[in-house]
N, C-alpha and C positions, 0 to 999 in steps of 0.2 A: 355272651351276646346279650345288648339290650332287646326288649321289646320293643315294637314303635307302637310309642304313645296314639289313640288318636285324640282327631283334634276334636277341641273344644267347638258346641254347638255355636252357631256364629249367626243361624236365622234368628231373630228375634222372635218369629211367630213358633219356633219350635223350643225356643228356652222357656215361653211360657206354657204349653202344652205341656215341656217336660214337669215344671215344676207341677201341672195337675198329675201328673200318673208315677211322677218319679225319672229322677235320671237311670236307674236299670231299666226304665220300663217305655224307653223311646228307644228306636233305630232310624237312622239319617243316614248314615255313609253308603255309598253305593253297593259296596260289595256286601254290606245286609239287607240289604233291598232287592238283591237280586231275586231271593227265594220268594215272593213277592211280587213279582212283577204278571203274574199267570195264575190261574185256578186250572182245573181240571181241563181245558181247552188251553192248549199249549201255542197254537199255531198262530195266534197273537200276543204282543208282550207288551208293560211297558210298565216305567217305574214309577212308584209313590211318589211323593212329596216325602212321605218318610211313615212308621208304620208304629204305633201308639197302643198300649196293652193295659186297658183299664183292670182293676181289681172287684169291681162294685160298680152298682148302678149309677152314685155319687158320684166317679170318675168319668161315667159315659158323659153325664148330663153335663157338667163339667167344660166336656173337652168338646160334644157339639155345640155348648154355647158357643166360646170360644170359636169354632170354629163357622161360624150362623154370624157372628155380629163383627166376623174380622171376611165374610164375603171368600174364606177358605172351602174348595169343594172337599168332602171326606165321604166315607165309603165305610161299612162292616164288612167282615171277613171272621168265618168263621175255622175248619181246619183246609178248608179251600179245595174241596174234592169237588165241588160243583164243576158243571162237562159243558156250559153254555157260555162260559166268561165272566159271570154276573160280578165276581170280586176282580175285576182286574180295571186298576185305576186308568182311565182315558184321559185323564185330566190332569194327572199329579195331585190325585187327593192323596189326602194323609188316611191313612187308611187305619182305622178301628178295631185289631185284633180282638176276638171279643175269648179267646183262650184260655184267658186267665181265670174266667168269668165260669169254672165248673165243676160245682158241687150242686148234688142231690140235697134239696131243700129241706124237703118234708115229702113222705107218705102217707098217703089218707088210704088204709085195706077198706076202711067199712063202706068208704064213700068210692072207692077204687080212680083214686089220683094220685099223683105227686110234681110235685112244682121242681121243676131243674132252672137251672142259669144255661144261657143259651150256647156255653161253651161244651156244656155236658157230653159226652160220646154217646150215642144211640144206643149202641148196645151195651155197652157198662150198666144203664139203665135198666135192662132185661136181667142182666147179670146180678145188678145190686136187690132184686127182687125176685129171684127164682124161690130160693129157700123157702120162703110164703107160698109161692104155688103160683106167682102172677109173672106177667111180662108184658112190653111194649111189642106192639103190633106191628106198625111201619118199621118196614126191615131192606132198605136198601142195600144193592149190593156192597157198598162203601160201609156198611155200618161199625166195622170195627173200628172204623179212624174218622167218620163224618159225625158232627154235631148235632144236637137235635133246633139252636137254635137254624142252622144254615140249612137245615131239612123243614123247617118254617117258610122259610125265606123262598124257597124253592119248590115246598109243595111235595116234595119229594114220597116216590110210593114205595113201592119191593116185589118182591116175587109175590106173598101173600097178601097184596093189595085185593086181588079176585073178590075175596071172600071179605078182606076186613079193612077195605079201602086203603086211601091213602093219608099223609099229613093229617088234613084235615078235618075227616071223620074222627081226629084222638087227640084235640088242643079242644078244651076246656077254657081256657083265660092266656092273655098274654098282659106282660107292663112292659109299657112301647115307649121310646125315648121319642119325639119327634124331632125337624129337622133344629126347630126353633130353641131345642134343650126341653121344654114342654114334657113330664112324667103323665100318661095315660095311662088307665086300666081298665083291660076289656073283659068284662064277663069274670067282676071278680067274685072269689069265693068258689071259683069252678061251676058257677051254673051258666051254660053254656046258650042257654035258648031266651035268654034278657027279650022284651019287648023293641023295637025298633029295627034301623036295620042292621045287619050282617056282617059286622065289623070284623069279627074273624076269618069271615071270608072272604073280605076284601084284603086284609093282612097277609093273611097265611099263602104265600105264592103271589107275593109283588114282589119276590124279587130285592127285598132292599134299597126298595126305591120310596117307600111310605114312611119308616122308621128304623128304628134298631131295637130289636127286641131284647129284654133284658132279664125275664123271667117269664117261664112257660108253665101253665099248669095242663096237666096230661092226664088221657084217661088209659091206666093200666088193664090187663082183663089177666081172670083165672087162666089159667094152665087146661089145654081142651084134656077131656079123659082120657082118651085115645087117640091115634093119630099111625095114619100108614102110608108108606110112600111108595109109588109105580115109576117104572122105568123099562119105557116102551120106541124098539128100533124098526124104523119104516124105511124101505127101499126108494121109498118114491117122496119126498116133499109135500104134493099132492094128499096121498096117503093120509101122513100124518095133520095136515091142513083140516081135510075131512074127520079126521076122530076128535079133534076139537071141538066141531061146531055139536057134532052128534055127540058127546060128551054134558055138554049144557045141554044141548035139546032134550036129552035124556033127564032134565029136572035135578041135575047132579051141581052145586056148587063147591068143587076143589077148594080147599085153602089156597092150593096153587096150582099152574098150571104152564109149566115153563117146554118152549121148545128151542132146539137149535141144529142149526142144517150144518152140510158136513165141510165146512171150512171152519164154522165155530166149533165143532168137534174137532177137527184136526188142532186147533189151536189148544182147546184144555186138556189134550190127551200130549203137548210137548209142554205143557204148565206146569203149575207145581203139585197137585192134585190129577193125575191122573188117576180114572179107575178102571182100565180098560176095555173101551166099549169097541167093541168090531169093526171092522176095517171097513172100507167099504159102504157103508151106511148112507143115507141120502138126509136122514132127519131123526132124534130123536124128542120122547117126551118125556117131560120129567111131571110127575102128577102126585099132586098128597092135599089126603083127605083128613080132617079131624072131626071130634065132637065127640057126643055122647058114643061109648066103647058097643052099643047094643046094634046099633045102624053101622059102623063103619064097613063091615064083612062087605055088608049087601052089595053097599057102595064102590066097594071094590072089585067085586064079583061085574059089576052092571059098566067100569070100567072097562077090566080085560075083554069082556063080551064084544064092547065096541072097538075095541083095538084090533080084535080079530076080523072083525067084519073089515077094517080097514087096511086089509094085507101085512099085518105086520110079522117083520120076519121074528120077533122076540118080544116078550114081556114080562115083568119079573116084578116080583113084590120086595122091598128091604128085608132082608131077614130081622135085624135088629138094629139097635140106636147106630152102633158102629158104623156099619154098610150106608144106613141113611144120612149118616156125618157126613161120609165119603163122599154121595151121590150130591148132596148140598156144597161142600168146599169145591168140587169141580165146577158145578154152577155159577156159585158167587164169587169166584174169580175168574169168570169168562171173558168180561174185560182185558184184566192185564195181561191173561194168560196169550191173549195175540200177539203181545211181543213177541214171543216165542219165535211165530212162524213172520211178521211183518216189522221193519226197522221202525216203522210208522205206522197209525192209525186213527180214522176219526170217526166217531161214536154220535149216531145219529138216533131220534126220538121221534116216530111219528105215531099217532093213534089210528084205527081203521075198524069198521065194522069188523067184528067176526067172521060175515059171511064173506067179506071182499079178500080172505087172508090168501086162497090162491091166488086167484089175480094180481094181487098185487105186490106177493113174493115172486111171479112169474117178472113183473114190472122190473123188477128188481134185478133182476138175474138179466133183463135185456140192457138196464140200466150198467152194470156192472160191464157186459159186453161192450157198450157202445164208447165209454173210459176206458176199457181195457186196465181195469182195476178190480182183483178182487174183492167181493163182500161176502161176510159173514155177516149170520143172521141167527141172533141168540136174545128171547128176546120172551115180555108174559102174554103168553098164545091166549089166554083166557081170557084175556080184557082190549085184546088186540092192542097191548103196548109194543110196536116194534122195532129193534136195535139196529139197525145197520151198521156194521161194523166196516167202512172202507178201507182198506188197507194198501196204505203207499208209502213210498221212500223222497223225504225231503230233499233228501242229499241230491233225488234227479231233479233237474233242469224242470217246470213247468209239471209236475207230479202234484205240490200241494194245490194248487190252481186248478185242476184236474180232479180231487180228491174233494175239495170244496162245492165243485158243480155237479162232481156226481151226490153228495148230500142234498143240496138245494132240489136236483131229480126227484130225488126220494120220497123228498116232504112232498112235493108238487103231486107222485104218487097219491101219497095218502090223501093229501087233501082234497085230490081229483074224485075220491070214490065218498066222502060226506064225511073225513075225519077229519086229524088233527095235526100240528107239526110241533106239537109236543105231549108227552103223558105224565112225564116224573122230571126231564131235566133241565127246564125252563127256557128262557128266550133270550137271554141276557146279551149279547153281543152277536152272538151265531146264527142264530135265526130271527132277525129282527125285522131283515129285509122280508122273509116269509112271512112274516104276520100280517102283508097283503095277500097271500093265498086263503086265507079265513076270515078276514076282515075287512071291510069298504072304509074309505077314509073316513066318515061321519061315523062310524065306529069306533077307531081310532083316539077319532077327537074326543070321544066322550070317553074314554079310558082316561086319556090323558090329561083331563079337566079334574078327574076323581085325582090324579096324581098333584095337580096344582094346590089341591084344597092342603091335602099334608107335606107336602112338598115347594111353596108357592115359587120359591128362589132357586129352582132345579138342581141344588147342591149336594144332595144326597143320592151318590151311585148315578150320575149324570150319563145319560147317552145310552141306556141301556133297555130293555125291554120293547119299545117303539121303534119303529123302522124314521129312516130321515121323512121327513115332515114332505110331502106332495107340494107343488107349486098352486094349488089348491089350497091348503091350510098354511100355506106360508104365506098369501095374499089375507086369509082369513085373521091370523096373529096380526099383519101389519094392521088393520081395520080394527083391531081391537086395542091394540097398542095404542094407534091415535087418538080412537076414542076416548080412550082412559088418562090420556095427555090433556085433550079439551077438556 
């Protein structure tokens, strides 16, 4: 039998793209585009224009000229585990694989940096510098397969964000492709605190709506001395809610501080990582301290004390590295691990004080009743990062529709008590419409002016981050439109 040939590229605007990146280094035809058409939010789709895999910054700049002065929308995409839609083309952009794009630059030990290309894997990064004694800090749960540039892009935190932040607190410098082709460099050399204003902070968690980052410079840290990890089961939700707060009150800052109530237990105990935690359970805590090996005991000690005081039916220290392996791969696949028990799931971000976490788990559990849709809730108890894990079946009639307004609840929770409707997994498509729950339109509008300046021709990741523009600011735009006509 022959193969069938495919056919020859027949857009013109994609024969020249190709010859920037190379003919292996474009996809056009539908059925490779498919893998493409979604990021980490599945519940909307839709296809590229076609999907372009530069080798070097040369080829970005390149292929956004091209794409800037032919009036083509395009988009970056990184390994596309992002959970908010941010990489998923609304336009039929050509989209920017930036995968090709990942090798380990250079190490600076003395100066404790090193510059990656935005395709780099997170954790390879930790990996490629354990041997020295160092490692990268931001540790999403995705980190074996997500990118550090798309963990730029999205801000992105981890279980150990408690203690040692997130994205942000560890970018150093970036070189930013703009929409116009335009090569930037922020904060080069790695010093991070340049006079003016805050240009990494305005970068780091837009989302891929300002540029395309193409080199990151990072600050790595030593190896703590020590480091011990607790694993503590509450009957009650409540319970466990309360040894959190009194855990920081306690002047105690965790590396981490993760909890999850017991549908997200039920869910990592049929995953791939079970470690079998008791049946029965209402909530457990997963807790690990590091630092200097002289303090951690105390630390520990001033722990379990509080655990007690908070009815717990169990608490238990790692014995060793093994055990703590264990107790961490059950965690950090608490996401997928709900396939397990749900055909379907969607993965919600809201931030909330500390103090509001009963309440607004209680919200949750009313919210869940009132959809007649289970939630799991697995999520960093310490920073008040919380997951809602909705769990429904497409396949029924009026379920995803259901599963989307019980998240929209959620948010509306959290925001109701002075947080956020998001902490790590941005706003790209999912939550857009909520960014009126913390935001007035004259807010809005000035977000979206900082967008103009790097963005001015909206072509870069169009439609994403902003909720649709108020009858208010659409009167506003016409009036300026004009104006700029006369």
């Amino acid at each position: 039998m022959f193969k069938k040939k495919k056919k020859d590229i027949e857009d013109e605007h994609l024969k020249n793209l190709a010859k920037i990146v190379g003919q292996k280094s474009i996809l056009h035809h539908k059925e490779d585009l498919l893998s493409y058409d979604c990021d980490g939010f599945t519940i909307h789709k839709s296809l590229p224009k076609a999907v372009i895999f530069p080798k070097n910054t040369e080829e970005v700049v390149a292929a956004v000229t091209y794409c800037s002065t032919h009036n083509i929308p395009f988009l970056a995409r990184g390994a596309g585990t992002g959970l908010s839609g941010g990489a998923i083309p609304l336009h039929e952009e050509v989209v920017i694989s930036l995968v090709k794009m990942k090798n380990l630059l250079s190490v600076d030990y003395e100066n404790r940096q090193a510059v990656v290309q935005p395709g780099y894997v997170n954790l390879k990064l930790t990996n490629s510098i354990s041997a020295k004694g160092y490692y990268y800090a931001p540790d999403p749960s995705s980190q074996y397969v997500c990118t550090i540039g798309g963990n730029v892009a999205e801000n992105a935190g981890g279980a150990h964000c408690l203690k040692y932040g997130v994205t942000t607190n560890h970018i150093l410098g970036l070189e930013l492709v703009l929409p116009n082709g335009e090569i930037v460099e922020i904060s080069e050399n790695g010093v991070p605190d340049m006079p003016g204003y805050d240009l990494l902070g305005i970068l780091t968690g837009s989302e891929g709506t300002l540029g395309i980052v193409t080199k990151i410079t990072v600050r790595i840290l030593k190896n703590p001395e020590g480091k011990k990890t607790v694993l503590a089961y509450f009957d009650r939700v409540e319970d466990g809610s309360h040894a959190v707060s009194d855990i920081i009150s306690a002047g105690i800052v965790p590396a981490a501080l993760e909890m999850m109530d017991h549908t997200a237990i039920e869910g990592v105990e049929a995953g791939a990582f079970p470690v079998g935690h008791p049946k029965g359970i209402e909530a457990l805590l997963l807790i690990e301290v590091d630092g200097i090996i002289e303090g951690i005991d105390e630390q520990i000690d001033q722990i379990l004390s509080v655990c007690r005081n908070h009815n717990v039916r169990d608490v238990k220290v790692a014995r060793d590295e093994e055990e703590r392996g264990r107790w961490w791969a059950n965690r950090k696949t608490g996401f997928g691990a709900m396939g397990a028990i749900s055909p379907d799931y969607l993965v919600q971000d809201g931030v909330i004080p500390r103090s509001t976490l009963p309440k607004v788990l209680n919200n949750i559990k009313e919210i869940s009743n009132e959809y007649n849709l289970r939630i799991a809730n697995i999520f960093h108890a310490g920073d008040g990062n919380l997951h809602p894990l909705i769990l429904f079946d497409s396949r029924i009639e009026g379920e995803t529709e259901k599963a989307l307004k019980a998240g929209t609840a959620c948010l509306k929770a959290c925001a109701d008590v002075g947080g956020s409707i998001t902490g790590e997994h941005g706003v790209g498509i999912e939550k857009k419409e909520e960014m009126r729950f913390i935001f007035t339109d004259d807010e809005l509008e000035a977000q979206i002016a900082i967008r103009e300046v790097f963005n001015p021709n909206d072509l870069l990741n169009k439609g994403k981050l902003f909720p649709t523009p108020s009858r208010c600011m659409d009167i506003k735009k016409v009036i300026k439109e004009t104006a700029a006509a006369q």
